[in-house]
DRENDO-1510 file (C-alpha; in Angstrom, 1 decimal, always signed):
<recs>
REC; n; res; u; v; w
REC; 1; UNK; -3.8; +18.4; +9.7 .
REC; 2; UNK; -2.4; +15.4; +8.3 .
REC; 3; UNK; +1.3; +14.4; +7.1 .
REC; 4; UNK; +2.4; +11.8; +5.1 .
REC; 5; UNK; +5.0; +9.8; +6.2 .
REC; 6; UNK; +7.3; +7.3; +4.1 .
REC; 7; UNK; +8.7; +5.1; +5.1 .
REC; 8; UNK; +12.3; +3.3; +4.0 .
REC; 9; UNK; +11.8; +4.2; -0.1 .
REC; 10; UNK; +16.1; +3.3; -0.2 .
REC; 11; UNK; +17.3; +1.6; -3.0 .
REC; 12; UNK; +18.6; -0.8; -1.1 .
REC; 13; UNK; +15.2; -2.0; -0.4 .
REC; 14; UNK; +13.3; -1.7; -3.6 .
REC; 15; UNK; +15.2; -2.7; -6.0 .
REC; 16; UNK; +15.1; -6.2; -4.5 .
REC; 17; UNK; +11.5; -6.9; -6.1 .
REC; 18; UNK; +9.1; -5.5; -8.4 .
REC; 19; UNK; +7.5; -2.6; -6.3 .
REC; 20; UNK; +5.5; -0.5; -9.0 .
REC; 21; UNK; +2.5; -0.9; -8.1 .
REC; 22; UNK; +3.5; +0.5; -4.5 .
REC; 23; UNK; +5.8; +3.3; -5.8 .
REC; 24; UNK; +3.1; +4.5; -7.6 .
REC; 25; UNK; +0.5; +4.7; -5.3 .
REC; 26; UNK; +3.6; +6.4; -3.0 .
REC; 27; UNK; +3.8; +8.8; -5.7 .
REC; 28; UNK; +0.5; +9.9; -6.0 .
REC; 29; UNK; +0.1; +10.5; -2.4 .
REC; 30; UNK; +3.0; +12.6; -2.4 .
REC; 31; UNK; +1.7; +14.7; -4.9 .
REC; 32; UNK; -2.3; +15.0; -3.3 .
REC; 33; UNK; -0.2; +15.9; -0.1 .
REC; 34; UNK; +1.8; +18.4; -1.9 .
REC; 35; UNK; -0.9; +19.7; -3.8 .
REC; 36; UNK; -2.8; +20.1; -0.6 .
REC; 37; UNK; +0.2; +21.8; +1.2 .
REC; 38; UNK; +0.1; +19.5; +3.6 .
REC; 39; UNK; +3.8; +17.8; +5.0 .
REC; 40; UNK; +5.5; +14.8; +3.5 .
REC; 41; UNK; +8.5; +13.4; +5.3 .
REC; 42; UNK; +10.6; +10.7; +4.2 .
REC; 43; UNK; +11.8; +8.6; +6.7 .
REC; 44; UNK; +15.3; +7.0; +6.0 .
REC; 45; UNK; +16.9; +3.9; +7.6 .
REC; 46; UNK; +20.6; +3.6; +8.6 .
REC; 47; UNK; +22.3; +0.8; +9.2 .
REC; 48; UNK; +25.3; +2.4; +11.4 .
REC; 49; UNK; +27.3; -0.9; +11.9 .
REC; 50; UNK; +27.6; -1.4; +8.6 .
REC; 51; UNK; +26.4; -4.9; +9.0 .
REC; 52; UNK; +22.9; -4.1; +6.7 .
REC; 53; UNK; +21.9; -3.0; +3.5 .
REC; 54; UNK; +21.5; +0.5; +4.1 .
REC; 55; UNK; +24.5; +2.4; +5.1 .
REC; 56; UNK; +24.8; +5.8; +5.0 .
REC; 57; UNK; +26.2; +7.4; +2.7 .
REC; 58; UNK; +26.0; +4.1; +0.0 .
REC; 59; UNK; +23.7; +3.8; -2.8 .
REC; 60; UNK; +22.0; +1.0; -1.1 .
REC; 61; UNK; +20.9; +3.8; +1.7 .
REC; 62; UNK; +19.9; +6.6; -0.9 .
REC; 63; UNK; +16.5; +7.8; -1.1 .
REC; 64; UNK; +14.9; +6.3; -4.6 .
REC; 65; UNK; +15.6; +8.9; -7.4 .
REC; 66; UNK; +11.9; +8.9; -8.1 .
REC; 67; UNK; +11.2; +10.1; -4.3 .
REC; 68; UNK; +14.4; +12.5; -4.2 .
REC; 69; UNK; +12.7; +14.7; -7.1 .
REC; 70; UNK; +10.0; +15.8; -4.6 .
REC; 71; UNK; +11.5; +18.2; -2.5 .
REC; 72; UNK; +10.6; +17.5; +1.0 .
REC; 73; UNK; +12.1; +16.4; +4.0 .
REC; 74; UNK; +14.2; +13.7; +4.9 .
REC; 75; UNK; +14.5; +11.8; +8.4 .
REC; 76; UNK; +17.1; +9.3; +9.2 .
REC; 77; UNK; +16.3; +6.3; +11.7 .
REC; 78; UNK; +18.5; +3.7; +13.6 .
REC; 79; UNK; +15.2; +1.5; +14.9 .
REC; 80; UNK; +12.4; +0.1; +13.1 .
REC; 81; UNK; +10.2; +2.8; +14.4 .
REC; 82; UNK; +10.6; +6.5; +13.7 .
REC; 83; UNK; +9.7; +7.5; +16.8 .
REC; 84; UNK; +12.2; +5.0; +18.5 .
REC; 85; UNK; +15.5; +7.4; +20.4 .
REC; 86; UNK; +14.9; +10.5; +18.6 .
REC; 87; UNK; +12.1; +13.5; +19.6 .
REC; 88; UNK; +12.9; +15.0; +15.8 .
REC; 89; UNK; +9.7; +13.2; +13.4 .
REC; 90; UNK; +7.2; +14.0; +16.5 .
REC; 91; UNK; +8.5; +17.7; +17.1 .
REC; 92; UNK; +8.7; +18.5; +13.3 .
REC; 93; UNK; +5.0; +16.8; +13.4 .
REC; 94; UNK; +3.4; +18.7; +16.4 .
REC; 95; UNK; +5.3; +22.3; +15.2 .
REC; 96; UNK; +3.4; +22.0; +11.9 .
REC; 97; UNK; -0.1; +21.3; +13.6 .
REC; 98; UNK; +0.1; +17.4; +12.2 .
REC; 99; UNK; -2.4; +15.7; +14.3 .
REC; 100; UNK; -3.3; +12.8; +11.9 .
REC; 101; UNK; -0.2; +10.7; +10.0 .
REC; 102; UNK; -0.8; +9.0; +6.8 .
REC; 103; UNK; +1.9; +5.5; +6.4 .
REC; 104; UNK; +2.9; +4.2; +3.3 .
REC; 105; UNK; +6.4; +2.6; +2.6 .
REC; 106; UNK; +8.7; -0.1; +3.3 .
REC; 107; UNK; +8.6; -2.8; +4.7 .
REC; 108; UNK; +4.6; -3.7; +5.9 .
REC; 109; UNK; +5.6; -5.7; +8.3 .
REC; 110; UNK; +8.7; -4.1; +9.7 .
REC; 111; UNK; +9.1; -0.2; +10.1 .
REC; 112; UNK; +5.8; +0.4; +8.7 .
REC; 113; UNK; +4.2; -1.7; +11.5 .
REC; 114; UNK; +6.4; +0.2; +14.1 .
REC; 115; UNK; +5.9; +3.7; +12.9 .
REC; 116; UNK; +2.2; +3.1; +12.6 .
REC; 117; UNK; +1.8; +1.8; +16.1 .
REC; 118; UNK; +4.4; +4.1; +17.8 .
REC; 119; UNK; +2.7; +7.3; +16.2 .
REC; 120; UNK; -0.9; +6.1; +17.5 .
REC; 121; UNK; +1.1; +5.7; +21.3 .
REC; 122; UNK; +2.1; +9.2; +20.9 .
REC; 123; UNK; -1.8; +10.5; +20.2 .
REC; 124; UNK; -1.5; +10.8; +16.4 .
REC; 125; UNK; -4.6; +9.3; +14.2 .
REC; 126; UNK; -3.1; +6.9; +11.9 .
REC; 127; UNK; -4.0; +5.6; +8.8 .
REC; 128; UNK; -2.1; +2.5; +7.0 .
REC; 129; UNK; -2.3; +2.4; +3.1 .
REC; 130; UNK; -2.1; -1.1; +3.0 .
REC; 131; UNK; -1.8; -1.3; -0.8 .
REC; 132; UNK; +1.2; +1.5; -0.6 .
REC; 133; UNK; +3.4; -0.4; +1.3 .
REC; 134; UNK; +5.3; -3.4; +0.4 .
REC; 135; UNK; +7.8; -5.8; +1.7 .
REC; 136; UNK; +11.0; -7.8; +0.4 .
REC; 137; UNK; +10.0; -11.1; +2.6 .
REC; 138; UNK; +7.1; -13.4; +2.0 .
REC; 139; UNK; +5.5; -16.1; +2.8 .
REC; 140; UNK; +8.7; -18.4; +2.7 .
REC; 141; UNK; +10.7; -15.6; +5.2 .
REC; 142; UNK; +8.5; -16.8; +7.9 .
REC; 143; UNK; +7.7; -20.0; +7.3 .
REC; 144; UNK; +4.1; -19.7; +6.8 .
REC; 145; UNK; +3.1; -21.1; +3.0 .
REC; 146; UNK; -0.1; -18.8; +1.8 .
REC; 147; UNK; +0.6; -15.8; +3.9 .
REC; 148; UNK; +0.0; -12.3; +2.2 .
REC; 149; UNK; +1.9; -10.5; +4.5 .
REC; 150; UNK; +0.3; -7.2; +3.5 .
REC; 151; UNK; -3.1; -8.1; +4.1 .
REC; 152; UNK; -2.2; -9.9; +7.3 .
REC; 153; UNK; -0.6; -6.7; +8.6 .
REC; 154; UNK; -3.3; -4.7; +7.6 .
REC; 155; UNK; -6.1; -6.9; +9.2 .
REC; 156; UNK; -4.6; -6.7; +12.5 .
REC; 157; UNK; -3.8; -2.9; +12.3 .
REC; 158; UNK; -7.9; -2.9; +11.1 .
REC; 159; UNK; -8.9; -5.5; +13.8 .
REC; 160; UNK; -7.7; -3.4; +16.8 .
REC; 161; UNK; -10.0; -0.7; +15.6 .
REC; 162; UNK; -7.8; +2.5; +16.4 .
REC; 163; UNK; -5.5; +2.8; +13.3 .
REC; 164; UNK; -7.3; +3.4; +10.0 .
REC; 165; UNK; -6.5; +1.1; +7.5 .
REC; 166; UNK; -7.8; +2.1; +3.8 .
REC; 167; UNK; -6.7; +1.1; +0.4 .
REC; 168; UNK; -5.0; +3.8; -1.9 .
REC; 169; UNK; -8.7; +4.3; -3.6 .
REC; 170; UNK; -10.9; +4.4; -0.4 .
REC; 171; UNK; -8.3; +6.8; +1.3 .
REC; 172; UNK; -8.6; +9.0; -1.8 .
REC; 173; UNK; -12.5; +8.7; -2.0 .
REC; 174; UNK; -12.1; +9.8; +2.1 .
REC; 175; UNK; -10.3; +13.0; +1.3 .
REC; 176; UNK; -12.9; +13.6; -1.6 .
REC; 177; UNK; -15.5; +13.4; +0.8 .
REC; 178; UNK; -13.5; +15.8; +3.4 .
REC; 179; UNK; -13.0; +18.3; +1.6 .
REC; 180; UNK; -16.8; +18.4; +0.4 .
REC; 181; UNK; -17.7; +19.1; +3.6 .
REC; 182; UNK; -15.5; +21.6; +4.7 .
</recs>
């Protein structure tokens, strides 16, 4: 079974550029997970210090209203990845039968990364929707004129050939396909 996780949809995060493209295609998933009855967990960063944009308990650290109307479960984190110091995404993944995890969210680089390569260490298939996450750096956060950093992300999550990493439409045309031949 597969469950889709997402990652970091705060306000704090995406009101900072224009992310519609990505919050749609995070939308749609949500819904062919729903409509499939398979899990969707959001996946919530906290800033405990205080010292970051998303504190609990602030605006900044809310859920997106958008997501918030889907009625599914919510996951806080202290760490990039949501596996990192807490046991509760893997046992609410392995007591529902999840055995593949779908990652969309925020940011690429960052706590998408992290949960995507932490899940695949802990024997989950992963796949990456490349064009469902987004990020608030760019090319001039790292110093690195030209770089698209979802498409660099995604090559090297593709290039070590055990994490899955489709566009929105391929990964939609993949569960087409699956459920023909069940």
């Amino acid at each position: 079974m597969k469950a889709l996780l997402v990652i970091d949809a705060q306000n704090g995060i995406v009101t900072k550029k224009d992310f519609s493209s990505v919050l749609h295609s995070i939308k749609q998933l949500i819904s062919i997970f729903t409509s499939r009855k398979e899990p969707v967990f959001f996946l919530l960063q906290e800033d405990e210090q205080g010292n970051g944009d998303l504190v609990p308990g602030t605006w900044n650290g809310e859920l997106i209203a958008d997501l918030a109307l889907f009625d599914h479960p919510i996951i806080t984190k202290r760490s990039p990845s949501a596996f990192h110091k807490t046991a509760l995404l893997e046992e609410k993944l392995r007591e529902k039968g999840v055995d593949h995890v779908v990652i969309c969210g925020f940011n690429t680089e960052y706590c998408a990364l992290f949960t995507a390569i932490a899940a695949y260490d802990r024997g989950f298939k992963v796949s990456f929707i490349e064009d469902a996450t987004g990020t608030v750096a760019d090319a001039n956060t790292y110093e690195m004129p030209g770089l698209d950093i979802r498409d660099f992300v995604g090559s090297v999550l593709n290039w070590s050939k055990v994490i899955d990493v489709p566009y929105f439409e391929e990964f939609k045309r993949q569960l087409a396909e699956e459920c023909r031949g069940l």
